[in-house]
C-alpha positions in Angstrom: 44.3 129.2 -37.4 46.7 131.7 -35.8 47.5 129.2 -33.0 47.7 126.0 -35.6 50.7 128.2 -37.8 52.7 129.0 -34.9 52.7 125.5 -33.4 53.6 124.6 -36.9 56.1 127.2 -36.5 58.0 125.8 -33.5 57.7 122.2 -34.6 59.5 122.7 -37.0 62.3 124.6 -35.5 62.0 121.9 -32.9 63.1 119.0 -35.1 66.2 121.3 -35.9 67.0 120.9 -32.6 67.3 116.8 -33.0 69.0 116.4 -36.1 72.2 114.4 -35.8 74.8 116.3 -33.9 77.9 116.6 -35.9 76.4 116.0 -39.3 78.0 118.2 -41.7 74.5 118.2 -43.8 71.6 118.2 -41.0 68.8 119.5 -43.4 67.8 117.8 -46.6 65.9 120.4 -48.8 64.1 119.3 -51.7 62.2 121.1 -54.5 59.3 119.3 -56.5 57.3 119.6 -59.2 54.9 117.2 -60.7 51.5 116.5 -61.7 48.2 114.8 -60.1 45.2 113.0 -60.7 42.2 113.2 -59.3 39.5 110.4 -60.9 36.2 111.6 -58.4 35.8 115.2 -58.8 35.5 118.0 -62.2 39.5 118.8 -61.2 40.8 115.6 -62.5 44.3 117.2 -63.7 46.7 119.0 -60.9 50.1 120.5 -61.2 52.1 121.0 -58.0 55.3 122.2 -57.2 56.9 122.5 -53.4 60.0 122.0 -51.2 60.5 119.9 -48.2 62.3 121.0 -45.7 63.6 118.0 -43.5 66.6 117.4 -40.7 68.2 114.2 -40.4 66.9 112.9 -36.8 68.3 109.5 -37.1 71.4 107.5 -39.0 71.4 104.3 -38.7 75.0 103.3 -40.3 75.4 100.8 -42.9 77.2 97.6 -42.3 76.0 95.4 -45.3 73.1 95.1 -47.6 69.4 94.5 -46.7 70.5 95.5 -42.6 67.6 97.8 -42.6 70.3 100.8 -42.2 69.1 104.7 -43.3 68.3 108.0 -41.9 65.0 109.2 -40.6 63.8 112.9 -41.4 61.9 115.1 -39.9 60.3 118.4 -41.0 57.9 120.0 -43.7 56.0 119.8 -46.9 55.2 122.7 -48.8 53.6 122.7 -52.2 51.5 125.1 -54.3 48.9 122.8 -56.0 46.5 123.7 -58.8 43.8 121.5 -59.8 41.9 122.3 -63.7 39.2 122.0 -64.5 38.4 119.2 -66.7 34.5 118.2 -67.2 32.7 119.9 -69.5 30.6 122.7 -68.1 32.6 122.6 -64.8 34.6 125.8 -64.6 35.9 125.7 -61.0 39.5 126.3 -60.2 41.3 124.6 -57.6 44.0 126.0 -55.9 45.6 124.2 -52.7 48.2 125.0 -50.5 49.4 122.4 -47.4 51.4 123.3 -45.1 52.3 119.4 -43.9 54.6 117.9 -41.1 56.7 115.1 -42.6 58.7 112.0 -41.3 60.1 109.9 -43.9 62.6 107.0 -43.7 65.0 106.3 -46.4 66.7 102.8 -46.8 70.4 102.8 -47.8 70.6 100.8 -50.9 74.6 101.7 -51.5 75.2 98.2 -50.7 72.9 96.7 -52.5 74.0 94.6 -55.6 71.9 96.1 -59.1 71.0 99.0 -57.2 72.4 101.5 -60.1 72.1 104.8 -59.7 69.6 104.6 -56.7 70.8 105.7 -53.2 67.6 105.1 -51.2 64.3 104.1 -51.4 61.6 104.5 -48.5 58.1 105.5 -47.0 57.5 109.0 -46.4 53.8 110.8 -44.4 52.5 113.7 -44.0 49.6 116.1 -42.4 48.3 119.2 -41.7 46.2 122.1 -43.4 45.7 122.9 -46.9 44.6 126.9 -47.6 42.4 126.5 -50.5 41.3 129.2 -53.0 38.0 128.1 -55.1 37.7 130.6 -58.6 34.8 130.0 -60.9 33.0 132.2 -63.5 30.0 134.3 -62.4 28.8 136.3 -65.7 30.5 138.9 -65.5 33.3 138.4 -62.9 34.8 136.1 -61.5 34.0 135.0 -58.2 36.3 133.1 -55.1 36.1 131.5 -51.8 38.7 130.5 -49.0 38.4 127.5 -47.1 40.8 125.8 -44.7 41.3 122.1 -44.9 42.8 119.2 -43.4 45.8 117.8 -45.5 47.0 114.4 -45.6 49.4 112.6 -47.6 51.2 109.0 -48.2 53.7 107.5 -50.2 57.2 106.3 -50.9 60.6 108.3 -52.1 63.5 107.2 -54.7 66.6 109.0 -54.3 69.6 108.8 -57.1 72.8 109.8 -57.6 73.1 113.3 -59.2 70.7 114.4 -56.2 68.1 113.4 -58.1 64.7 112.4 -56.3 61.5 110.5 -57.1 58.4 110.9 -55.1 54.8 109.4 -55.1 52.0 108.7 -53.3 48.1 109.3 -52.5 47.0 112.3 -50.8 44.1 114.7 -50.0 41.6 117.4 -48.9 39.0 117.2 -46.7 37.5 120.5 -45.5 33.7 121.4 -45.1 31.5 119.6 -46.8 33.9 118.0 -49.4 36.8 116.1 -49.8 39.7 115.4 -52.7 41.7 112.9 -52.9 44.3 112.3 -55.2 47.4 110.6 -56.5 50.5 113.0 -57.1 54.0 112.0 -58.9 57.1 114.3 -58.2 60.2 114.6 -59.8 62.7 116.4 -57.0 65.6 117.8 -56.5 67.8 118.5 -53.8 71.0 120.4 -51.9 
């Protein structure tokens, strides 16, 4: 696990070293918070919140509308997640941490005619581990377990003027003996 956090480590520092040379705003940091729903397990209900940390890898420049034009990032996605309990008679607490890389591409929608207040729209993915915490009641105490998953998520990003962000998509857990998967909505913000 050791080995998996520093390579994690130096990836990330690594796509710091390709952001756009020049740029006077390399990273793009957003902060999240949102909720989640989970329709096959007794933790139907999540909250989350996070930050991404991504650098701008890739610009492609804008000459008119529907060219395709944007800016590729690179980095991470970090988010503390916890999941309620919600069937009767289920008293399990989630709690979830991934520790994801991220790519994500964002269209330029500037020169789009009725685009509004919306600067870019695009797909964004993400893997890596999730550090999970399991709490349930046992009489008396309460009990917990540590488990260490594989993380996964999918989806697409609004951004709007005001620096203003939308994200959603599915996502999940799958670790030993189980899995989770979900569908998360975020509202962002970011510097």
């Amino acid at each position: 696990m050791k080995k998996f956090l520093v390579l994690a480590a130096v990836l990330c520092c690594t796509f710091g070293l390709f952001a756009k040379f020049g740029d006077p705003n390399p990273a793009l940091i957003q902060l999240t918070f949102g909720l989640g729903a989970d329709f096959e397990a007794g933790n139907q209900v999540g909250v989350t919140v996070g930050a991404d940390i991504d650098w701008n890898v890739l610009e492609v420049p804008t000459s008119h509308a529907h060219d395709g034009s944007g800016n590729l990032y690179a980095g991470l996605d970090l988010a503390g997640q916890w999941w309620i309990p919600t069937e009767g008679g289920f008293d399990h607490h989630l709690i979830m941490i991934p520790v994801q890389g991220n790519v994500m591409y964002e269209f330029d929608t500037t020169q789009m005619q009725g685009a509004g207040p919306l600067k870019a729209v695009g797909p964004w993915f993400s893997m890596g581990v999730g550090f999970n915490v399991f709490t349930w009641d046992a009489g008396d105490k309460t009990d917990a377990d540590f488990e260490a998953s594989f993380a996964w998520g999918i989806g697409a990003s609004l951004s709007f003027e005001g620096n203003w962000a939308l994200k959603a998509g599915f996502g999940g857990n799958a670790g030993d003996h189980w899995h989770q998967d979900y569908f998360m909505a975020e509202a962002g913000y970011r510097f």
